[in-house]
N, C-alpha and C positions, 0 to 999 in steps of 0.2 A: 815569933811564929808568924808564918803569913796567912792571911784575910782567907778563909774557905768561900771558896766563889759560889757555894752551894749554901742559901739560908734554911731550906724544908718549908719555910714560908707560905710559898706557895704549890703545895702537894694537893690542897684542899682544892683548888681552882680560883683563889681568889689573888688579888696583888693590889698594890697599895699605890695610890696617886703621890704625886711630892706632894706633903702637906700632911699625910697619912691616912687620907681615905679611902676604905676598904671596898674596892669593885670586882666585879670577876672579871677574869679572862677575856672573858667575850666580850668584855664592854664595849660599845662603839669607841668609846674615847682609847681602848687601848690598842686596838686594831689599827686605829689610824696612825698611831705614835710607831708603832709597829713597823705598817707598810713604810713611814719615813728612816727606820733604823734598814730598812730593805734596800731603800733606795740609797741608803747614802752607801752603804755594801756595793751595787752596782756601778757607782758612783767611780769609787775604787777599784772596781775592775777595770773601768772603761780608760780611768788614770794612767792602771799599770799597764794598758794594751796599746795606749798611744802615746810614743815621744815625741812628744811634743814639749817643750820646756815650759813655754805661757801658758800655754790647756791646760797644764797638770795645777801648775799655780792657784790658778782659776778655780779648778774640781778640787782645789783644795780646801780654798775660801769658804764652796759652797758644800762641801762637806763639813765645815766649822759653823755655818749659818745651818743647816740641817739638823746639827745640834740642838741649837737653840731652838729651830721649830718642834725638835721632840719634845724638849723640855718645857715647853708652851703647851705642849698637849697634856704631855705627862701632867702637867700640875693642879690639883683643886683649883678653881675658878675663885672660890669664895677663899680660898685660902692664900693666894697668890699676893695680893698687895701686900703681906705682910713678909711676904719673901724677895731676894735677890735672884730674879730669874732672870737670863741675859734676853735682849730683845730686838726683833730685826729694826729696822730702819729701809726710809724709802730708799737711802744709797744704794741696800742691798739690790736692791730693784732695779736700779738705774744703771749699776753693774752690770746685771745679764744683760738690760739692752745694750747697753753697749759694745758687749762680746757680740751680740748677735748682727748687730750694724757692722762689725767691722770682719767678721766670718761673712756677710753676706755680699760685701765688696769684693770677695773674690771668686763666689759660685756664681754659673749660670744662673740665669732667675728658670724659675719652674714654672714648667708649661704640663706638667700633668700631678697624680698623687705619684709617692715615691714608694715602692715595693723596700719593705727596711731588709737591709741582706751587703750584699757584693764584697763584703770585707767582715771577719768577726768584730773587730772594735766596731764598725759601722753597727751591727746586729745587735749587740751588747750596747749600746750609746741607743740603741731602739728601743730596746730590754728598758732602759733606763728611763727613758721616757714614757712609757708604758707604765711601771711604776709609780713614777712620778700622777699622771694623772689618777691613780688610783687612790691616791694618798691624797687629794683635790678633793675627790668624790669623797671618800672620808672625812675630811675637814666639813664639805659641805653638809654632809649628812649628818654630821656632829648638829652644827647650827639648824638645820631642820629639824632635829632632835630637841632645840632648845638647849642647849649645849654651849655655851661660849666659847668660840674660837678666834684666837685674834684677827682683823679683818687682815691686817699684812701677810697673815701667814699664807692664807688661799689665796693672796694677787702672788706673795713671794714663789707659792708654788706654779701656777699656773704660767708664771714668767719661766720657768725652771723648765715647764715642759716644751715652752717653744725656744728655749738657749738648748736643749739636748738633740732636740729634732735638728736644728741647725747643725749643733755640732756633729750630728752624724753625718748629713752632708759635706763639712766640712773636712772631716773625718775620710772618708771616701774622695775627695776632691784631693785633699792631702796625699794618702795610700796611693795615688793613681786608680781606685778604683774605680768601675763602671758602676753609675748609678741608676738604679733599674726602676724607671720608668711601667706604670699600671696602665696597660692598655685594655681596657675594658671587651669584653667580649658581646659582639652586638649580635 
């Protein structure tokens, strides 16, 4: 018989960290593991909207590292050393810059803010980024909270949102699309 993807578990509002400690819903810490299962969904849109062969590679990587940052959140703090949780590394980090150095060899450099839009993958790759910094604020707000969050996770993210803003430039430079420039209204 196969696994009912429905436990009743949590009907009451609560759910359980890896480790088995009982939080509700609304925990901070669940919110933020959350907005990262959000973003790595966005993730996967922005994948299947641009063929791109190396991009996808790439968004794939960082969708398998996005894992692990939820599973970093997801997990009791005090109960973690005694578990196999998988864990990012600086590589991870040094990967995005280096997509982002090597996307940026080929855009114009930017002379204003960039209006996100002119292409849906471009808009969606925004969507994405957007996201992502949501899931930063989360993380940090865990740690203002007094919460343990692994410090890689917030550089890993925060790396994350400037590799997507790029790649939506990229994205748009790619597409042939126009990239729309904010001309501030004076």
């Amino acid at each position: 018989m196969a696994q009912k993807i429905y436990t009743k578990t949590g009907d009451l509002g609560l759910t359980s960290l890896i480790g088995g400690t009982k939080v509700p819903k609304s925990h901070i810490r669940i919110e933020t593991y959350g907005t990262v299962d959000e973003l790595n969904s966005y993730i996967g849109l922005v994948s299947d909207m641009f063929a791109h062969e190396h991009t996808r590679i790439i968004l794939k990587e960082v969708q398998d590292r996005l894992f692990t940052v939820g599973s970093s959140l997801a997990c009791d703090p005090d109960k973690e050393p005694l578990m196999k949780i998988p864990d990012l590394k600086e590589e991870d980090i040094n990967l995005l810059e280096r997509e982002i150095d090597a996307m940026n060899e080929v855009l114009v450099p930017m002379k204003s803010f960039i209006i996100p839009g002119g292409d849906v993958a471009v808009s969606h790759a925004h969507v994405a980024r957007c996201v992502c910094r949501r899931a930063e604020r989360g993380c940090v707000n865990c740690i203002e909270n007094e919460l343990f969050v692994e410090p890689l996770v917030v550089k890993y993210l925060n790396r994350l949102s400037d590799y997507l803003f790029t790649l939506a430039r990229f994205i748009s430079h790619t597409n042939g699309a126009q990239e729309l420039a904010w001309k501030p209204r004076v």
